[in-house]
N, CA, C and O atoms as a printed pandas DataFrame, in Angstrom:
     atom_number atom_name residue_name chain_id  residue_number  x_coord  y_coord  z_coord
0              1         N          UNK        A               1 -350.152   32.004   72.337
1              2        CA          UNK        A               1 -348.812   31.618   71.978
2              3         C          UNK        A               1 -348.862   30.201   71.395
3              4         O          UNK        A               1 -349.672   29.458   71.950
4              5         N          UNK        A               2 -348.091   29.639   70.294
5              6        CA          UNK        A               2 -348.287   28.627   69.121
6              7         C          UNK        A               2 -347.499   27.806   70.045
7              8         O          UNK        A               2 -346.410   28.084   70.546
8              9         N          UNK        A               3 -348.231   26.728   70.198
9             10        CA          UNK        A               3 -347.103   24.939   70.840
10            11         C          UNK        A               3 -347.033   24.144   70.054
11            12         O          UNK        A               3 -347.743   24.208   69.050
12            13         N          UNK        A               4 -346.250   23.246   70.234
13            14        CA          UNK        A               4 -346.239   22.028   69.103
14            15         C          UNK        A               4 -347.507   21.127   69.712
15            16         O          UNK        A               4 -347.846   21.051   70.893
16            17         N          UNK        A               5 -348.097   20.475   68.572
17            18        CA          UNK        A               5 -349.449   19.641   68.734
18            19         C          UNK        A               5 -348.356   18.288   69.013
19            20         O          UNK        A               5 -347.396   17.789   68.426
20            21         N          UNK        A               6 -349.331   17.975   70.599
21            22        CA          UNK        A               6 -349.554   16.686   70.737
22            23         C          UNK        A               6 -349.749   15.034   70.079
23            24         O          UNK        A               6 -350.704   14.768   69.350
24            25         N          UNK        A               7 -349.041   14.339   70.336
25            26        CA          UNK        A               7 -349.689   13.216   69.412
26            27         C          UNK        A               7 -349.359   12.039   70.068
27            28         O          UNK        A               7 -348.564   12.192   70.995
28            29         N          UNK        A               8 -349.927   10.356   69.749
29            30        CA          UNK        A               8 -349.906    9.555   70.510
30            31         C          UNK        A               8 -348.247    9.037   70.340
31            32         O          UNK        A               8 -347.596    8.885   69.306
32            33         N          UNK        A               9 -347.918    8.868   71.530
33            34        CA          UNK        A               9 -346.513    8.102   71.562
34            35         C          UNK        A               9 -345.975    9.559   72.010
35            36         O          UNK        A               9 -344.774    9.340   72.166
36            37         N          UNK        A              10 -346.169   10.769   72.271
37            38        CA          UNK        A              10 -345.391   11.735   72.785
38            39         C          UNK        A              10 -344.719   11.708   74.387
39            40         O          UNK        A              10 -345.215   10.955   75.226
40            41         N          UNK        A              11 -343.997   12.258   74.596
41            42        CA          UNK        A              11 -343.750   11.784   76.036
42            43         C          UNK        A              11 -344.250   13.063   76.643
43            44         O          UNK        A              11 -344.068   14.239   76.326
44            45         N          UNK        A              12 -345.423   12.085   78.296
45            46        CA          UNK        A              12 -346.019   13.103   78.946
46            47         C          UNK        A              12 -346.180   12.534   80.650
47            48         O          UNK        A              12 -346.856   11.566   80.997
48            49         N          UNK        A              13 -345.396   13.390   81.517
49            50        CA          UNK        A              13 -346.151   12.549   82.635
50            51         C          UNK        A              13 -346.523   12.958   83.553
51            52         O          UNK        A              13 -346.075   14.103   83.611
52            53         N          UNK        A              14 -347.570   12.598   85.065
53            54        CA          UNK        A              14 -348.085   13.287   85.536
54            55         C          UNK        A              14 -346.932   13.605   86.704
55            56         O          UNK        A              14 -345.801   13.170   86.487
56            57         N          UNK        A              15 -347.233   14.504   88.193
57            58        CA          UNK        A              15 -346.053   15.428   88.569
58            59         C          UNK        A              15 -345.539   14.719   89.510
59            60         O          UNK        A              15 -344.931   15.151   90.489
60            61         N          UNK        A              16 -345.893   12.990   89.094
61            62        CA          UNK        A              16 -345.081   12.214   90.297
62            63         C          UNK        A              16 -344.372   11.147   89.828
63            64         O          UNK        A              16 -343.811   10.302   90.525
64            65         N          UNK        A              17 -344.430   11.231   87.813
65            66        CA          UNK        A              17 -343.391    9.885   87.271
66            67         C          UNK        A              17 -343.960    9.445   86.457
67            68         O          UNK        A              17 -343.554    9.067   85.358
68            69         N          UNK        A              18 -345.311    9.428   87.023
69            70        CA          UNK        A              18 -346.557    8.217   86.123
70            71         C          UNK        A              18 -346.347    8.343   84.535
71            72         O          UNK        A              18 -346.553    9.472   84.088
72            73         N          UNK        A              19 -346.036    7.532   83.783
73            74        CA          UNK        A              19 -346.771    7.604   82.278
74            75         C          UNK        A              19 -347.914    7.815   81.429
75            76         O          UNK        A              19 -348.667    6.911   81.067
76            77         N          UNK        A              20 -348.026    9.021   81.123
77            78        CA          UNK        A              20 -349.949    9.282   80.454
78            79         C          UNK        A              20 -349.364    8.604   78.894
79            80         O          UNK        A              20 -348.392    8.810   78.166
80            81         N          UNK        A              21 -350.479    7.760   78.879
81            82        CA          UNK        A              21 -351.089    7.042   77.577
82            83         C          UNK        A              21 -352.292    7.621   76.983
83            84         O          UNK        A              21 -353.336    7.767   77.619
84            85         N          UNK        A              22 -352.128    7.971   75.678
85            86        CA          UNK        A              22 -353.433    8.431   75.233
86            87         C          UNK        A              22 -354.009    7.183   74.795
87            88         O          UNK        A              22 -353.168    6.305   74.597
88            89         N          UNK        A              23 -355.610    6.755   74.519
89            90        CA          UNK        A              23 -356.360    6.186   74.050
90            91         C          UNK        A              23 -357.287    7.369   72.741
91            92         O          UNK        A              23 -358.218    8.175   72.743
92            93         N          UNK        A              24 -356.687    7.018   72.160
93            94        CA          UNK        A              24 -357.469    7.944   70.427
94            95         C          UNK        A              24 -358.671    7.236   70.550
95            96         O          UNK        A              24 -358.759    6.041   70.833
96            97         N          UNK        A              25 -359.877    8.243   70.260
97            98        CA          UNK        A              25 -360.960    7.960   70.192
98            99         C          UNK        A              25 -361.384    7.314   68.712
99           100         O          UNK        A              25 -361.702    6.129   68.605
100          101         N          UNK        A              26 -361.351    8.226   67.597
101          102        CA          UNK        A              26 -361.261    8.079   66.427
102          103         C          UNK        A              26 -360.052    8.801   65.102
103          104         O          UNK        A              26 -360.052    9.785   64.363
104          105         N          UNK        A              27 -359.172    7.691   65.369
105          106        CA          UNK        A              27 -357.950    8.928   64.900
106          107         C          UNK        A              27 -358.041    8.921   63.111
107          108         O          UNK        A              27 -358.073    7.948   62.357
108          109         N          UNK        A              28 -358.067   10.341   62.801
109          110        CA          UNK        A              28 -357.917   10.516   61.250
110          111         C          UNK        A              28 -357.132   11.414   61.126
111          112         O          UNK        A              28 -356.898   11.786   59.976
112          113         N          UNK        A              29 -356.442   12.090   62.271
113          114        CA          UNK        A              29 -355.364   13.425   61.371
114          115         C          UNK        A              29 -354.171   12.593   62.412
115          116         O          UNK        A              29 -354.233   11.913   63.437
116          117         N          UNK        A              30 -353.097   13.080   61.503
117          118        CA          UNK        A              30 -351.663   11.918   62.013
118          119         C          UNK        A              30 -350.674   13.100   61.760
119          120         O          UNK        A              30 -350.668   13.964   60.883
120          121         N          UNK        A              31 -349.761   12.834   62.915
121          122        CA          UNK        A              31 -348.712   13.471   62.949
122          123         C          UNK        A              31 -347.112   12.985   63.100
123          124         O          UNK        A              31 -346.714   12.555   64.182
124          125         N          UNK        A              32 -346.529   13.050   62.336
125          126        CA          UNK        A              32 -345.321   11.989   62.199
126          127         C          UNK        A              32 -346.260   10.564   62.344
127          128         O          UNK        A              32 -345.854    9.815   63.232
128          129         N          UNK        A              33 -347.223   10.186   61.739
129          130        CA          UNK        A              33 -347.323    8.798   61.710
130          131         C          UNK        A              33 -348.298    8.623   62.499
131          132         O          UNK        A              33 -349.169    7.792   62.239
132          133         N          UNK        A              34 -348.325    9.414   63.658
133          134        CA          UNK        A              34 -349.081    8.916   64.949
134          135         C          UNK        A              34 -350.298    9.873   65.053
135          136         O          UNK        A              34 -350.239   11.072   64.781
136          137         N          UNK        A              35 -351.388    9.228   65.467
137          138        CA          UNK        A              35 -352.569   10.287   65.501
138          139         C          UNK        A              35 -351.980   11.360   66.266
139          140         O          UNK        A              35 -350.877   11.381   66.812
140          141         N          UNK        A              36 -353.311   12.679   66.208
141          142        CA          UNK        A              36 -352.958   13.848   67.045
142          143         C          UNK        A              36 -353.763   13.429   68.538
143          144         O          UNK        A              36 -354.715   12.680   68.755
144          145         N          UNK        A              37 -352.990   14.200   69.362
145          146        CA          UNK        A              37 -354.035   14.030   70.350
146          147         C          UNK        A              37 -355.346   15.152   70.268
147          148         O          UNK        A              37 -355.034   16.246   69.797
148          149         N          UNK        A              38 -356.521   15.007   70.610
149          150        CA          UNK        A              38 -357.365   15.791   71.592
150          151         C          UNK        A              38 -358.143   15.928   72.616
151          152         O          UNK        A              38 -357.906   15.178   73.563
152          153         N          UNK        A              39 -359.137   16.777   72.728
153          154        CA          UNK        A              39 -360.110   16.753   73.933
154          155         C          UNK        A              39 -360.330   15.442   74.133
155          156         O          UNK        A              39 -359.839   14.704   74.987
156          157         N          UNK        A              40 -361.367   15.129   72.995
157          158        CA          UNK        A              40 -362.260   14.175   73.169
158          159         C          UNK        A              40 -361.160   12.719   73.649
159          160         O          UNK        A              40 -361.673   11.802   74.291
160          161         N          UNK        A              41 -359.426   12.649   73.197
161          162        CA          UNK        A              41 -359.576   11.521   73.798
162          163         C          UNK        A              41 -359.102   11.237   75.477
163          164         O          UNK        A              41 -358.747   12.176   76.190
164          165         N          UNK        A              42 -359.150   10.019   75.899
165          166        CA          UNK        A              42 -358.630    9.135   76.831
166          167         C          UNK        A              42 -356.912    9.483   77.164
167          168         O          UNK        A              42 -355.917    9.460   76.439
168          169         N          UNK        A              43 -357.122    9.806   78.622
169          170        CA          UNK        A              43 -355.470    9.664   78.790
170          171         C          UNK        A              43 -355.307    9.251   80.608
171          172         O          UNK        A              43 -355.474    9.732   81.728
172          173         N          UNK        A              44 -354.847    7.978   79.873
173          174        CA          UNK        A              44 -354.498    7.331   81.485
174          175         C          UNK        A              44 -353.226    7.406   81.567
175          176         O          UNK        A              44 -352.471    7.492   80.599
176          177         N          UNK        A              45 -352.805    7.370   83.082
177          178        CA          UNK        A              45 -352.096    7.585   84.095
178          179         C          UNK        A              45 -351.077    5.995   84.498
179          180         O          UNK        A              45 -351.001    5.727   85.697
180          181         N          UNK        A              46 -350.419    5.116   83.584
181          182        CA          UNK        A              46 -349.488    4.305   84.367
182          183         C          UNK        A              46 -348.048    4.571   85.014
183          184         O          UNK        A              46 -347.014    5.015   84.514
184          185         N          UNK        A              47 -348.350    4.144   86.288
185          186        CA          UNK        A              47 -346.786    3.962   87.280
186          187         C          UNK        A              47 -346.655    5.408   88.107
187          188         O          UNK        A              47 -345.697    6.174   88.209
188          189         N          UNK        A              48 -348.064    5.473   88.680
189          190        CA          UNK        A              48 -347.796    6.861   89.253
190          191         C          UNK        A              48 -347.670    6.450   90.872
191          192         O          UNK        A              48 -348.546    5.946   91.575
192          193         N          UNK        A              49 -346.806    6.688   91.105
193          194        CA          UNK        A              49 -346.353    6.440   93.123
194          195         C          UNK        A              49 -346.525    6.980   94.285
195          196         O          UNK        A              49 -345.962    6.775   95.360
196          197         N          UNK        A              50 -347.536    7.848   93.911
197          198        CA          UNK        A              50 -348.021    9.020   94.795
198          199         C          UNK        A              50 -348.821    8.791   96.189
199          200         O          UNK        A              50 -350.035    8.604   96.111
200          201         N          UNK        A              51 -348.307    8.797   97.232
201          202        CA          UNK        A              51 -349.614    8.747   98.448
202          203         C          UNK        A              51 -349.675    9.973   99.271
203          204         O          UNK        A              51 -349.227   11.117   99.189
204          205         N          UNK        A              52 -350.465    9.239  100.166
205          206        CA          UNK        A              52 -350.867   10.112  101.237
206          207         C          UNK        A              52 -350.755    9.593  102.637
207          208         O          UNK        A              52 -351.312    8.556  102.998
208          209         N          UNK        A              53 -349.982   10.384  103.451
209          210        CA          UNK        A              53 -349.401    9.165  105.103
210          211         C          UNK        A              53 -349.537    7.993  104.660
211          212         O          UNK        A              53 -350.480    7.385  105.165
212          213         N          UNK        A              54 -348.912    7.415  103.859
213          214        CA          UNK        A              54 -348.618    5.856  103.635
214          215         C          UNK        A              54 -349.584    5.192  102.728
215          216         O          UNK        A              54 -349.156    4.110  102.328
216          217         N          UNK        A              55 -350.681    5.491  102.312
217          218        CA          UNK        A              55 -351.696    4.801  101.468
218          219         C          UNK        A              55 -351.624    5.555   99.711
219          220         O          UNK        A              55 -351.504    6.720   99.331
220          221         N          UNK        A              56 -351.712    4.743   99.255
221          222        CA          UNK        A              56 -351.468    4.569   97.788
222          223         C          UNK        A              56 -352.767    6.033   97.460
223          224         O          UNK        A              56 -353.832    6.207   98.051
224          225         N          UNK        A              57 -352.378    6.577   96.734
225          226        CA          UNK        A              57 -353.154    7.475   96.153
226          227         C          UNK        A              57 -352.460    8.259   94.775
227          228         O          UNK        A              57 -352.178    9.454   94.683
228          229         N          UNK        A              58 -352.221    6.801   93.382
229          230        CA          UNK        A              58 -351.901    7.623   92.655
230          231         C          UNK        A              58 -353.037    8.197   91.429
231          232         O          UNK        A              58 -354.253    8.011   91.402
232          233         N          UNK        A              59 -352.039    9.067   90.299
233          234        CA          UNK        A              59 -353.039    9.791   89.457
234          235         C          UNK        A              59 -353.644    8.335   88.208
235          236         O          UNK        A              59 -353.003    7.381   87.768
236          237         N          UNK        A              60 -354.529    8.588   88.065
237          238        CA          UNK        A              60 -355.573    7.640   87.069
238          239         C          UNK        A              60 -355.511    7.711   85.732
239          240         O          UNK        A              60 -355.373    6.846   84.868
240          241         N          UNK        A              61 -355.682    9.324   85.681
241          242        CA          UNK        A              61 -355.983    9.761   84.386
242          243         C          UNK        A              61 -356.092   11.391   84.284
243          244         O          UNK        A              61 -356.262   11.835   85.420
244          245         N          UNK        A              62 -356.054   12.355   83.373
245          246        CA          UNK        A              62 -355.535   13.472   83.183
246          247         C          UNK        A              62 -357.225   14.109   82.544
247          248         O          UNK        A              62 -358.040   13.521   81.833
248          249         N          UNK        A              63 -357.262   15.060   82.951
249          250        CA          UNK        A              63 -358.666   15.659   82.207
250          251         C          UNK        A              63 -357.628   17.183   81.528
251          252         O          UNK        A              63 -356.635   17.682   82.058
252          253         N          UNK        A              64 -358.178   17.518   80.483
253          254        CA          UNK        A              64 -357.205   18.624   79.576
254          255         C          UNK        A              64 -358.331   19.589   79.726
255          256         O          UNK        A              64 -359.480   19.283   79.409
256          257         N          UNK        A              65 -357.960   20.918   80.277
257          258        CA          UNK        A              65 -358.739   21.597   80.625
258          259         C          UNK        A              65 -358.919   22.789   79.637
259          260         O          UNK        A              65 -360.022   23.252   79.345
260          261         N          UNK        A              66 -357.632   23.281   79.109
261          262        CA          UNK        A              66 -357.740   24.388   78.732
262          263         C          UNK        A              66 -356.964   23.928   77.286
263          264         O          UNK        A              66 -355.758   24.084   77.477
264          265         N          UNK        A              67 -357.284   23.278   75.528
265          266        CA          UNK        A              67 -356.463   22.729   74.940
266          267         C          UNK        A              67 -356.435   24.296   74.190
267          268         O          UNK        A              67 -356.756   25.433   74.535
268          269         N          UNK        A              68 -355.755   23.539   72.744
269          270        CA          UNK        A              68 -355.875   24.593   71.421
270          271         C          UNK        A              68 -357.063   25.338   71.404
271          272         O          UNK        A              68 -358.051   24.744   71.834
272          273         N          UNK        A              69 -357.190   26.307   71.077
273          274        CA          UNK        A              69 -358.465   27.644   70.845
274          275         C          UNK        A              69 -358.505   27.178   68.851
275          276         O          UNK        A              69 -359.345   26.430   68.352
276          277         N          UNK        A              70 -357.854   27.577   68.410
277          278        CA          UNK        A              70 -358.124   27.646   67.189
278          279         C          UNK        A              70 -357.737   26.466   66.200
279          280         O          UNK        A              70 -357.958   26.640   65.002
280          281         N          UNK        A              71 -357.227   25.392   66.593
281          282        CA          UNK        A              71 -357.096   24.440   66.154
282          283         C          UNK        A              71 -357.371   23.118   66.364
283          284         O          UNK        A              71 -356.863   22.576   67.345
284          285         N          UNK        A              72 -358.382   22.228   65.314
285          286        CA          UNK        A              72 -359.268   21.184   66.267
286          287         C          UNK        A              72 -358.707   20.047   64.792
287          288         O          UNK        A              72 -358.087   20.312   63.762
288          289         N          UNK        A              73 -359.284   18.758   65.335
289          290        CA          UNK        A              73 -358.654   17.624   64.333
290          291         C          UNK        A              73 -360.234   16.889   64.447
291          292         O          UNK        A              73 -360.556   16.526   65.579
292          293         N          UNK        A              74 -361.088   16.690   63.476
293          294        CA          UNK        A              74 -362.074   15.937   63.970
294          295         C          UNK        A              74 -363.270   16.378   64.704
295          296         O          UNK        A              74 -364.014   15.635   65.346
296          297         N          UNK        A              75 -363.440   18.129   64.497
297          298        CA          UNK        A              75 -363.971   18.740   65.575
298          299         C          UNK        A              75 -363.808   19.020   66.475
299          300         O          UNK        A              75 -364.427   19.973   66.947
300          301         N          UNK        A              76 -362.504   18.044   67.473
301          302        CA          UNK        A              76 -362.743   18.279   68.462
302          303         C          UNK        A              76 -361.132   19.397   68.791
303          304         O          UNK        A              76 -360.149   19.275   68.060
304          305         N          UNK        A              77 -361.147   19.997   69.494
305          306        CA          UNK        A              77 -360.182   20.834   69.800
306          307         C          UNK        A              77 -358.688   20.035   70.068
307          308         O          UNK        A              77 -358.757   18.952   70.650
308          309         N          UNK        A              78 -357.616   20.441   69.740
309          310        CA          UNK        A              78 -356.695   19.217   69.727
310          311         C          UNK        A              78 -355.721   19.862   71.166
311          312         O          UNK        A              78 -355.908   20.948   71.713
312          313         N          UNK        A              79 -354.834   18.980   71.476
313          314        CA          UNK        A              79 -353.805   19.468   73.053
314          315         C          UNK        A              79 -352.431   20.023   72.195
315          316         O          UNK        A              79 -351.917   19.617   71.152
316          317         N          UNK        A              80 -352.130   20.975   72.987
317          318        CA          UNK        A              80 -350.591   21.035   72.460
318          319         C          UNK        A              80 -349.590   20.896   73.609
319          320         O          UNK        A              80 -349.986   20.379   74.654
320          321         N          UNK        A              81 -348.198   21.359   73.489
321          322        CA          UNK        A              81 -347.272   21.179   74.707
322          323         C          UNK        A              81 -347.518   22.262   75.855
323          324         O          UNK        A              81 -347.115   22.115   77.009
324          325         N          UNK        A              82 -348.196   23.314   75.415
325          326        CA          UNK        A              82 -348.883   24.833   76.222
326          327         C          UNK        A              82 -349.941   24.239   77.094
327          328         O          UNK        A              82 -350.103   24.553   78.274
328          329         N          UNK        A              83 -350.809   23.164   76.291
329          330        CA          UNK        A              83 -352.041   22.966   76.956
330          331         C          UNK        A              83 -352.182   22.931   78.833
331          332         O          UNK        A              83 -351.382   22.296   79.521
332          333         N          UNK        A              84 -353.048   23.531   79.269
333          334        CA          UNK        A              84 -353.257   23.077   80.982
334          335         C          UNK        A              84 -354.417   21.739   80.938
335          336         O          UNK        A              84 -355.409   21.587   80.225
336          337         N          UNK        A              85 -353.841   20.886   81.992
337          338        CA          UNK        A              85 -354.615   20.087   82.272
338          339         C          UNK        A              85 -354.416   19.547   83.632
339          340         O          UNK        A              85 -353.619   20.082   84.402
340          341         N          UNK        A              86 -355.134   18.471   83.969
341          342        CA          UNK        A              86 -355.076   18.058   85.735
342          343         C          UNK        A              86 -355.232   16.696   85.566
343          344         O          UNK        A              86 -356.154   16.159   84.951
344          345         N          UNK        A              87 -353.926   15.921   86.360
345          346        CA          UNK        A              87 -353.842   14.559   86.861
346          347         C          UNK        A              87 -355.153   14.483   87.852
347          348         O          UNK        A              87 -355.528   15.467   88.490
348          349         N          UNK        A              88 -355.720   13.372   87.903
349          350        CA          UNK        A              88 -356.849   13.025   88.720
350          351         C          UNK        A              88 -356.809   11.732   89.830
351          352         O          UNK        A              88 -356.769   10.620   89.303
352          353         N          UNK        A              89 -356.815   11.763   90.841
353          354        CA          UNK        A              89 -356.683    9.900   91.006
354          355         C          UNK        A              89 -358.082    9.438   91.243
355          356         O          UNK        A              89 -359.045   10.139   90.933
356          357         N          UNK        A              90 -358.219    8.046   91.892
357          358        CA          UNK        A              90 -359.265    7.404   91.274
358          359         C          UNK        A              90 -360.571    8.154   92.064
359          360         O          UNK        A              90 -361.696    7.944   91.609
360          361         N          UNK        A              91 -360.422    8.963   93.160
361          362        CA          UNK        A              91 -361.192    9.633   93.487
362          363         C          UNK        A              91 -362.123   10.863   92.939
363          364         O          UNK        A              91 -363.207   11.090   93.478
364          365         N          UNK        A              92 -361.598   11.721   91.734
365          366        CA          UNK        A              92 -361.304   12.571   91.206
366          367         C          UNK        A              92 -360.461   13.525   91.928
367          368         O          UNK        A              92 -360.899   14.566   91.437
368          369         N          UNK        A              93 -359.373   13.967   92.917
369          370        CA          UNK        A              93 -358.824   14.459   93.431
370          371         C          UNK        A              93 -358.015   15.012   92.940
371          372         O          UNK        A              93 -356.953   14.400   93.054
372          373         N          UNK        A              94 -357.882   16.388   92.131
373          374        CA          UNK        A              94 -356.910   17.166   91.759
374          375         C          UNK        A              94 -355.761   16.417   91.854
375          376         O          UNK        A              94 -355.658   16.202   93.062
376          377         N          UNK        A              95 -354.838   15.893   91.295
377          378        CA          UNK        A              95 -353.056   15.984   92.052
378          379         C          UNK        A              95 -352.143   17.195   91.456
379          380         O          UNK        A              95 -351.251   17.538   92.232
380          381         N          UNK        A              96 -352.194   17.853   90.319
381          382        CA          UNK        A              96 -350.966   18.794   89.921
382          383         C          UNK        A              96 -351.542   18.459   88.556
383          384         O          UNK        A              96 -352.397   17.632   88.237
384          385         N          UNK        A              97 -350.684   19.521   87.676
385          386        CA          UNK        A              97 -350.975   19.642   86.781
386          387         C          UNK        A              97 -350.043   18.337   85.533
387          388         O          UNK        A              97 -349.247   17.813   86.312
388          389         N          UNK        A              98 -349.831   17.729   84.276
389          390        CA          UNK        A              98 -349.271   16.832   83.887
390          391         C          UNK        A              98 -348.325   17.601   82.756
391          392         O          UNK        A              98 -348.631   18.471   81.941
392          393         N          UNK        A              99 -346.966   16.897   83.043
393          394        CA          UNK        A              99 -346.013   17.610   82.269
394          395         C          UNK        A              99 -345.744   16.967   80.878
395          396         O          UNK        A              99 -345.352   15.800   80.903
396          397         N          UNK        A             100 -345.878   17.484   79.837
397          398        CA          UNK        A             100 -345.655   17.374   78.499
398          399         C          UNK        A             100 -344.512   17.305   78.260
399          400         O          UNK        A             100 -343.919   18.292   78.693
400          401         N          UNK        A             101 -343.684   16.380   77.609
401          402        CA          UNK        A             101 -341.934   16.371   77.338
402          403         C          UNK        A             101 -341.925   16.757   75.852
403          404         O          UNK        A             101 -342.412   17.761   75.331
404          405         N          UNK        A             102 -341.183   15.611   75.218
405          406        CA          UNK        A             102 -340.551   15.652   73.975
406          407         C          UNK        A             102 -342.332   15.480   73.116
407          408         O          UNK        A             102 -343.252   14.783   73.542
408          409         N          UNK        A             103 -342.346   16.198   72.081
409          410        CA          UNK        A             103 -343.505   15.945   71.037
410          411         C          UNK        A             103 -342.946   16.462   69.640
411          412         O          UNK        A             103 -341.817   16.949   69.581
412          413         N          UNK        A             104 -343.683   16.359   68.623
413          414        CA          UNK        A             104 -342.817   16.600   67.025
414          415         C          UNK        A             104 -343.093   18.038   67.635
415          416         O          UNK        A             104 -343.991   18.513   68.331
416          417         N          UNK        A             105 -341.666   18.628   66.938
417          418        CA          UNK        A             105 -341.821   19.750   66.808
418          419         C          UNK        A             105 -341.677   21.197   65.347
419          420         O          UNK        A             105 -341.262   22.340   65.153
420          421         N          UNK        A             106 -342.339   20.086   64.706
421          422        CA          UNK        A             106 -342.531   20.552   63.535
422          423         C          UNK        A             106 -344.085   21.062   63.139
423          424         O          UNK        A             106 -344.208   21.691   62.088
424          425         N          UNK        A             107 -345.237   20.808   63.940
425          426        CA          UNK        A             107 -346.712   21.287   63.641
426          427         C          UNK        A             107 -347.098   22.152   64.925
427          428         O          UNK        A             107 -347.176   21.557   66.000
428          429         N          UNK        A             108 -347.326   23.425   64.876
429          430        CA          UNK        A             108 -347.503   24.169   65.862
430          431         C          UNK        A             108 -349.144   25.099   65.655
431          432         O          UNK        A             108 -349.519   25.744   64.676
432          433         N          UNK        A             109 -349.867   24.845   66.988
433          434        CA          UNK        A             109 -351.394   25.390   66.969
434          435         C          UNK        A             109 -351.682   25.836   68.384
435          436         O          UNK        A             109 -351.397   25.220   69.411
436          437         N          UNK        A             110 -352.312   27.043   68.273
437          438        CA          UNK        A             110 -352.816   27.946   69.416
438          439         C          UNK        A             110 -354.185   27.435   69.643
439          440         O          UNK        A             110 -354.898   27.941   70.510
């Protein structure tokens, strides 16, 4: 099923508030302006509030597990709003999966 592709500045956050920031590895395909996201890049985790009986345990950063099948930017496979992926905290500890909001919704890839 076709999602709209990801891109930096999209709104995404993990399942406790936090803000995911992408870090583009090497951006050359742009979408409204803004690189696309993919695999290959970086996506940290600010302002996540999450613990455990009282001790701080929030998410870090997001690993994208399952992105686009047939559509890649750069080689590397790109994320869309469908994509599955997993908040991590600094432990690697699963927390939930990270929710994708508003993204252009004018470029759509499976």
């Amino acid at each position: 099923m076709p999602g709209p592709l990801v891109h930096v500045g999209a709104v995404a956050l993990c399942p406790h508030g936090g803000m995911v920031t992408e870090i583009p590895s090497a951006p050359r395909v742009f979408l409204t302006g803004m690189p696309v996201a993919s695999l290959v890049d970086q996506y940290l985790v600010i302002g996540c509030v999450f613990n455990v009986a009282g001790a701080v345990h929030p998410c870090v950063r997001v690993q994208w597990l399952v992105p686009a099948v047939r559509v890649k930017a750069s080689l590397a496979p790109v994320i869309t709003q469908l994509s599955t992926g997993l908040c991590l905290a600094p432990d690697q500890v699963p927390q939930g999966p990270p929710i994708v909001g508003a993204t252009q919704p004018r470029v759509l890839g499976t």
